[in-house]
C-alpha positions as CSV (number, residue, x, y, z in Angstrom):
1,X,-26.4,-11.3,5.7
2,X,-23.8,-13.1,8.1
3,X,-23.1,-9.8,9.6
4,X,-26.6,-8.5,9.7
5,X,-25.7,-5.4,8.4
6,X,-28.8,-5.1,6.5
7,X,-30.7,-5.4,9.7
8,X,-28.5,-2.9,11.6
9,X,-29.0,0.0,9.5
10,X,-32.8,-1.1,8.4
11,X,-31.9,-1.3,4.6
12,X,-34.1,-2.8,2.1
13,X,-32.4,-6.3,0.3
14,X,-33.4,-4.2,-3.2
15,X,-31.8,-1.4,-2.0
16,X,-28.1,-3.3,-1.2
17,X,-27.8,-3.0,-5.1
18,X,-27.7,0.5,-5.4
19,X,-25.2,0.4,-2.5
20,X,-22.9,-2.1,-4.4
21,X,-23.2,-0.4,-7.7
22,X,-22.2,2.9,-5.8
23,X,-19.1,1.0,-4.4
24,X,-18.1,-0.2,-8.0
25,X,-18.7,3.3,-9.5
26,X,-16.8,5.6,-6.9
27,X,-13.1,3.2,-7.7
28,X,-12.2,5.1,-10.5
29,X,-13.2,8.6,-8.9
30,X,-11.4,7.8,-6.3
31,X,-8.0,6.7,-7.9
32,X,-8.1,9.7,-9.6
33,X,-8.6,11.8,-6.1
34,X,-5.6,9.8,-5.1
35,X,-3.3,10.6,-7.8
36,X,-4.1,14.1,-7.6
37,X,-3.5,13.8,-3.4
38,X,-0.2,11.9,-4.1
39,X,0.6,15.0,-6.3
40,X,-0.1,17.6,-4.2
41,X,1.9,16.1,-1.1
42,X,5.2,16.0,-3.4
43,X,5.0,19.7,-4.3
44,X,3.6,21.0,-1.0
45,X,6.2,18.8,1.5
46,X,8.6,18.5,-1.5
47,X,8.5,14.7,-1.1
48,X,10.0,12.2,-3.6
49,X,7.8,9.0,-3.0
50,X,7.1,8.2,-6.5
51,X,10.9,8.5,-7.4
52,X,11.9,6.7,-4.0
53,X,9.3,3.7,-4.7
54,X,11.0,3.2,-8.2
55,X,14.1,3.6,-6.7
56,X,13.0,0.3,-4.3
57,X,11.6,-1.1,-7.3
58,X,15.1,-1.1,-9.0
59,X,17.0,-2.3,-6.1
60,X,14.2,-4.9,-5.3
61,X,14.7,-6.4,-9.2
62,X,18.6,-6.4,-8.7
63,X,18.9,-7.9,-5.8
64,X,21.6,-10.2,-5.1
65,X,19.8,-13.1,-3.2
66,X,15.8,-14.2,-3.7
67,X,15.1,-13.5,-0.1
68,X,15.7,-9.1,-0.1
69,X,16.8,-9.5,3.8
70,X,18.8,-11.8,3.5
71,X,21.3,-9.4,1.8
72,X,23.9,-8.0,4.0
73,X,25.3,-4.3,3.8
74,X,22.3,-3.5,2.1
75,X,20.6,-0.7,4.3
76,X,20.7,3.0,3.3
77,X,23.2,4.9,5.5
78,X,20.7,8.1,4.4
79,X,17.9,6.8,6.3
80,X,17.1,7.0,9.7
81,X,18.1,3.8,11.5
82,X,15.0,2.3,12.7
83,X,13.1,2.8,8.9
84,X,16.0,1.0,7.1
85,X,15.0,-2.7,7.9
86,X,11.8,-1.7,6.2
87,X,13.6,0.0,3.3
88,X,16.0,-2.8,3.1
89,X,12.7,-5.1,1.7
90,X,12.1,-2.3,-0.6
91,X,7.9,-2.6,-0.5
92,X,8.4,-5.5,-2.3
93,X,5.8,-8.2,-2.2
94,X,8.1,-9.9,0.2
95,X,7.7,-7.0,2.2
96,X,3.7,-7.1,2.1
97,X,4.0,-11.1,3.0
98,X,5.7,-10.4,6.0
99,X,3.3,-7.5,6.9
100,X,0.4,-10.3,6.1
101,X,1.8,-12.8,8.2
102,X,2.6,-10.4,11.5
103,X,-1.1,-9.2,11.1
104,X,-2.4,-12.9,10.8
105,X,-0.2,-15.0,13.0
């Protein structure tokens, strides 16, 4: 009601259930569409992204300080240079907190 949605598109207050029940139903129809997209784009491009994420995962668990870019000599000669700051946090939650507070501050 705050954003008058229901106003905006001339929708019923009975008929808001049927839109949140359709919202809760499609999640697990469309994980499954995602899986099978995240698929298809590692054998059509010949991408590794489920391998490289738990490649970070492994590196973010072994790390040798709590803060991940803090570490020095850590970034990946393989990568190109302006991605490795990002790779260096590993898409850790560290890295998703500093993503949250650019966006928010």
């Amino acid at each position: 009601e705050e954003a008058e949605m229901m106003k905006l598109y001339n929708i019923k207050e009975s008929d808001m259930e049927y839109y949140l029940l359709f919202a809760l139903v499609i999640i697990p129809f469309q994980i499954i569409a995602d899986l099978f997209m995240q698929n298809s784009l590692e054998l059509l491009h010949g991408w590794k992204t489920y391998e490289y994420l738990q490649y970070c995962r492994v590196r973010f668990l072994q790390r040798e300080m709590w803060w991940k870019g803090l570490e020095a000599n850590t970034l990946d000669e393989c990568i190109e240079t302006s991605l490795r700051s990002v790779d260096q946090l590993c898409f850790s939650s560290q890295y998703y907190m500093l993503n949250t507070l650019h966006v928010n501050a």
